[in-house]
TORDOSE-451463 format. One record per residue (C-alpha): residue number from 1; residue in three letters; x, y, z. Coordinates in nm, 3 decimals, padded with zeros to 5 digits, always signed. Each point is the difference from the previous one (the first is absolute). Example, Ala and Ser with C-alpha at 12.3 -4.5 7.8 and 13.67 -1.06 7.14 Angstrom:
// TORDOSE-451463
pos:1 | code:ALA | u:+01.230 | v:-00.450 | w:+00.780
pos:2 | code:SER | u:+00.137 | v:+00.344 | w:-00.066
// end
This chain:
// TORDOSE-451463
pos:1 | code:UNK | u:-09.247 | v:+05.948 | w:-03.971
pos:2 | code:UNK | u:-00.286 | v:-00.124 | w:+00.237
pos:3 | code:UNK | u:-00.194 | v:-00.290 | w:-00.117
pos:4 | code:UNK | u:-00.318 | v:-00.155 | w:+00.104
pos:5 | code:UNK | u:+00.040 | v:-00.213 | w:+00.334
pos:6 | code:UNK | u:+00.280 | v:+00.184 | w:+00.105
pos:7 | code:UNK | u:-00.008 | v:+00.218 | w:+00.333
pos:8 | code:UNK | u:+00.061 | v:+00.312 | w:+00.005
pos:9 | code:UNK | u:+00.017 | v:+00.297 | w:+00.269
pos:10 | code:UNK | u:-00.267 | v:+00.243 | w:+00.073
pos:11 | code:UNK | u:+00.174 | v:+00.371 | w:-00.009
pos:12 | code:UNK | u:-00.247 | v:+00.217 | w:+00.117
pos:13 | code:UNK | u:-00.281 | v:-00.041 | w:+00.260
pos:14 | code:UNK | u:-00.385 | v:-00.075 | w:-00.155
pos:15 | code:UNK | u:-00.219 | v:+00.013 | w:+00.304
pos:16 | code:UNK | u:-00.322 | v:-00.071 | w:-00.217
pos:17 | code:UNK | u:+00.146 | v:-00.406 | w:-00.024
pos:18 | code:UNK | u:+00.164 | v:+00.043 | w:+00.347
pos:19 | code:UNK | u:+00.301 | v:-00.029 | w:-00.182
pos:20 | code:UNK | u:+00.315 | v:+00.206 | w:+00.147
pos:21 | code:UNK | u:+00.353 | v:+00.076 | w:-00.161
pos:22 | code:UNK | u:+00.216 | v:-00.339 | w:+00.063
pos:23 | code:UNK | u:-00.249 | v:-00.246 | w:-00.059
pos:24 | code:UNK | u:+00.026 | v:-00.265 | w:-00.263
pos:25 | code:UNK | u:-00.244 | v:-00.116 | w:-00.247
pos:26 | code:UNK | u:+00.020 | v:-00.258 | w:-00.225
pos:27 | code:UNK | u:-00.091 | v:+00.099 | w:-00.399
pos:28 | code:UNK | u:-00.273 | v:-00.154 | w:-00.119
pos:29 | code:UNK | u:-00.047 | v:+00.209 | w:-00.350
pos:30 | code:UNK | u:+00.214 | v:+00.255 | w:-00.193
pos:31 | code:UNK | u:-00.207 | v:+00.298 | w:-00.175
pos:32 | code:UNK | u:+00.108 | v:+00.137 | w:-00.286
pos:33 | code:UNK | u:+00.410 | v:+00.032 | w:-00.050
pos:34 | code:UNK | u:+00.048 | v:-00.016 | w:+00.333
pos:35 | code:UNK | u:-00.212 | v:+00.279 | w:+00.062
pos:36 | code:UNK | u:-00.150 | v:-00.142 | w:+00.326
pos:37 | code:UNK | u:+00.009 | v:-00.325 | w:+00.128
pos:38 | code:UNK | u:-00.317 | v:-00.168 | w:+00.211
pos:39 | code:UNK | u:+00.130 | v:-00.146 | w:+00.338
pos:40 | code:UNK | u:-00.139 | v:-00.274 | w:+00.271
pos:41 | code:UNK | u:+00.117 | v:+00.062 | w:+00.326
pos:42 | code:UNK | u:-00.024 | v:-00.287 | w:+00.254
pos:43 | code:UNK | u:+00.033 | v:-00.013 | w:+00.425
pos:44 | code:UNK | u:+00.312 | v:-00.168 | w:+00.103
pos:45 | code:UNK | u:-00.215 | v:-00.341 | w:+00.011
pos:46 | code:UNK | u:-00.113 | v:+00.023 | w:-00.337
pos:47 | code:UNK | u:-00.334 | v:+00.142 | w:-00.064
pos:48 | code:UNK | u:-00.055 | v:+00.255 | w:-00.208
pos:49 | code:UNK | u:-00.065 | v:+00.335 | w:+00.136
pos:50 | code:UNK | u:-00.090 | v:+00.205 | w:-00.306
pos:51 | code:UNK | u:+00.070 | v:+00.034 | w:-00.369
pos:52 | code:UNK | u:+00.117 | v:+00.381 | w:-00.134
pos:53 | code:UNK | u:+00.115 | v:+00.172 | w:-00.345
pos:54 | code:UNK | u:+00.273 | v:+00.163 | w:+00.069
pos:55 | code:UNK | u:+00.235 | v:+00.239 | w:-00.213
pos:56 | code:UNK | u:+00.334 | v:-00.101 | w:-00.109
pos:57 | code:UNK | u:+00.188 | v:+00.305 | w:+00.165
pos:58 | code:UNK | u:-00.187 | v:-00.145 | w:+00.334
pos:59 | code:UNK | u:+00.216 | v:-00.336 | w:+00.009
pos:60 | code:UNK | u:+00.312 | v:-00.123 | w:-00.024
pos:61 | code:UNK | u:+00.142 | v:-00.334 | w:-00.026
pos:62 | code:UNK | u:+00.155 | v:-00.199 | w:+00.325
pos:63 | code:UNK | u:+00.311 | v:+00.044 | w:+00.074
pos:64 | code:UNK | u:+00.292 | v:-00.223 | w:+00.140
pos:65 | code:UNK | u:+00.030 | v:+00.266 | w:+00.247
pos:66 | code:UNK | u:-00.344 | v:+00.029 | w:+00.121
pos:67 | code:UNK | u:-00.114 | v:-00.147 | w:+00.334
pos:68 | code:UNK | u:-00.368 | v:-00.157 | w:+00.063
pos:69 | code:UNK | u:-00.210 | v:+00.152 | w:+00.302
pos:70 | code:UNK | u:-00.297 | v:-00.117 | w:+00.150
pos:71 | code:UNK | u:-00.254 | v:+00.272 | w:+00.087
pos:72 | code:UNK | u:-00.389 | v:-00.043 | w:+00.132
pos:73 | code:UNK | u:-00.284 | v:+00.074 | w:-00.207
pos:74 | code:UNK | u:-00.211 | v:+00.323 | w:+00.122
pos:75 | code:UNK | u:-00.358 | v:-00.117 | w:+00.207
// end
């Protein structure tokens, strides 16, 4: 089960937070039963880049078998 400071994977692109499938977030807040969980994403430096409420069928939890990527942000 996903818990609150734990990162999870982004599973579908959400171009209104310039967020695309891949990324990882960090959750920050858990609505309802795990209905949809509210996510801080951060640059690869550390500042955040945006907060979003996602649903639960649009993350997953990291996996041992995932690999991190660095991407630049959109102008």
């Amino acid at each position: 089960m996903i818990s609150v400071h734990e990162r999870v994977v982004v599973t579908t692109d959400l171009p209104e937070y310039g967020v695309l499938a891949g990324d990882i977030g960090v959750v920050v807040m858990i609505h309802g039963d795990h209905a949809g969980y509210e996510l801080e994403f951060f640059t690869a430096d550390g500042h955040t880049r945006t907060v979003a409420t996602l649903l639960a069928a649009q993350v997953r939890p990291v996996s041992s078998r995932d690999v991190l990527h660095v991407r630049a942000l959109g102008a």
